[in-house]
C-alpha positions, 0 to 999 in steps of 0.5 A: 401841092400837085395832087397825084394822078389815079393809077390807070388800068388798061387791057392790052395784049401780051408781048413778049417782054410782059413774060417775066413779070407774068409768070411772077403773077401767075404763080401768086394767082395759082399756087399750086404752079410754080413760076418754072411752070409759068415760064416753060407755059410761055416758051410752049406759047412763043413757038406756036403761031397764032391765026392772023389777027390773034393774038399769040398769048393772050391778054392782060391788065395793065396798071401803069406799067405793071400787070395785075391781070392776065388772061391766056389764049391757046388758038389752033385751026382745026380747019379752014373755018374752024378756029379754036381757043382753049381759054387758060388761066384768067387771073386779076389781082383782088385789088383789080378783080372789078376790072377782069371784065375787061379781059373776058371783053377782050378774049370774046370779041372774036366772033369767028373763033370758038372758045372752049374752057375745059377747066372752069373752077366750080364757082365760076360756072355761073360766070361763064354761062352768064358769058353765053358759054354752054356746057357741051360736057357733063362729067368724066367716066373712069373706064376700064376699057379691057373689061369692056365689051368690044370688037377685036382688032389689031393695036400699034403704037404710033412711030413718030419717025415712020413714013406719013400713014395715007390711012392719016389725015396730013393733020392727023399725022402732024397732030399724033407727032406734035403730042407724042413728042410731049408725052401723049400714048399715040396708038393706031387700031387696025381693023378692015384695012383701016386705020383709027388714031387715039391719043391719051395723056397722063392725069391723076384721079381720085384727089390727084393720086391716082394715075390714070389716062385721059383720052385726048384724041379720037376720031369718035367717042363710038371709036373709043368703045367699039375699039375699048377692049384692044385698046385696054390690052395696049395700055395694060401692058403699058401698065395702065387699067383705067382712062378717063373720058370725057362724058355728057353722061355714062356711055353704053359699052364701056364698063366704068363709073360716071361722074357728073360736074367733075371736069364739065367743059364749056364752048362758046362761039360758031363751031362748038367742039365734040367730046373726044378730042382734047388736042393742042389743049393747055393740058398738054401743051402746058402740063397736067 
């Protein structure tokens, strides 16, 4: 009798035919998520281009042919030097969970990238940290940014179909019309004959069921509360009160709540990024 060879468990990057039976695992990984939100998630991952070299989905375990293990990467440039990946949904199998090492393994050795994980499940912190990430965020303030005392200035929203704005940076310009287009609130504050973009996205607070924004973008966080108060007027009158900020602990200026370890976000690698610019990250691109 031929004894039968033990299954092999391999790490290797995603290709596009991986598609289909990866979006079966993820939604048995994460429950909460639907197989169509796995799939619209690698559509979003199929029509950006990753930096040379990168992969363009992530990584997975593979087991004789079957994934059982899957890590998915979203990289962008910031800037020349400056490549980012925000780390999503890293899920194995229980049977192959001693084998997700080698997935992190794999994502990590890049050491020109900067990774970020900006949604960390509560016991995988010491994980994480114990992979030479560190926290460059604490919490996240719930603010009411039309109760906060600030300077006054002009508000518009931004029009993905105007002219390039010289006020914008090319990136910046390309940055407001790519989240825009996926539902992101793209306002310009005009002050002094300059120009200053924020960004905010659609979230739930307060055990998912409250509506809120969560601000995505802005060139500082001394922007946020300087502008807080014309800004706050802009989204009431789209019929928002509070935003979400992210936080290392309750910012002077803004009137709200701090919550420390809600939403705390992780960076590893040579250009950790600053707090206040959520961009191109998978909640957006793939959905709150």
């Amino acid at each position: 009798m031929t004894a039968s060879m033990p299954p092999r468990v391999r790490c290797r990057t995603i290709v596009e035919s991986d598609i289909p039976a990866l979006a079966d695992l993820l939604a048995r990984g994460f429950p909460a998520r639907s197989r169509d939100y796995w799939v619209r998630a690698f559509d979003t991952l199929m029509q950006r281009e990753a930096p040379e070299g990168l992969p363009r989905y992530g990584y997975l375990l593979d087991l004789d042919g079957a994934p059982v293990g899957v890590i998915l990467m979203i990289f962008r440039v910031v800037e020349e030097d400056d490549i980012r990946c925000n780390i999503s949904s890293w899920y194995a199998d229980s049977a192959y969970r001693g084998y997700a090492s080698l997935l992190i393994a794999a994502a990590l050795r890049h050491k020109n990238v900067t990774y970020v994980n900006i949604s960390p499940a509560p016991h995988t912190w010491s994980v994480i940290e114990a992979q030479g990430f560190r926290r460059y965020c604490n919490g996240q303030m719930l603010t009411a940014p039309i109760l906060s005392p600030s300077e006054d200035a002009r508000v518009e929203a931004f029009d993905p179909g105007a002219a390039a704005r010289p006020a914008l940076t090319h990136s910046e310009q390309q940055m407001m019309i790519d989240h825009v287009a996926r539902g992101c609130i793209g306002l310009l504050v005009h002050q002094n004959d300059r120009a200053h973009p924020f960004l905010f996205f659609p979230r739930r607070f307060l055990w998912n069921k409250a509506p809120v924004l969560q601000l995505a973008y802005c060139r500082s966080l001394d922007d946020y509360v300087r502008f807080a108060r014309p800004l706050g007027r802009a989204l009431l009158a789209r019929g928002h009160l509070f935003v979400i900020v992210d936080a290392v602990e309750k910012i002077d200026g803004l009137k709200g709540v701090f919550f420390r370890d809600r939403g705390p976000k992780y960076a590893k690698g040579p250009r950790p990024p600053r707090i206040g610019d959520l961009s191109y990250c998978e909640n957006i691109l793939f959905g709150a």
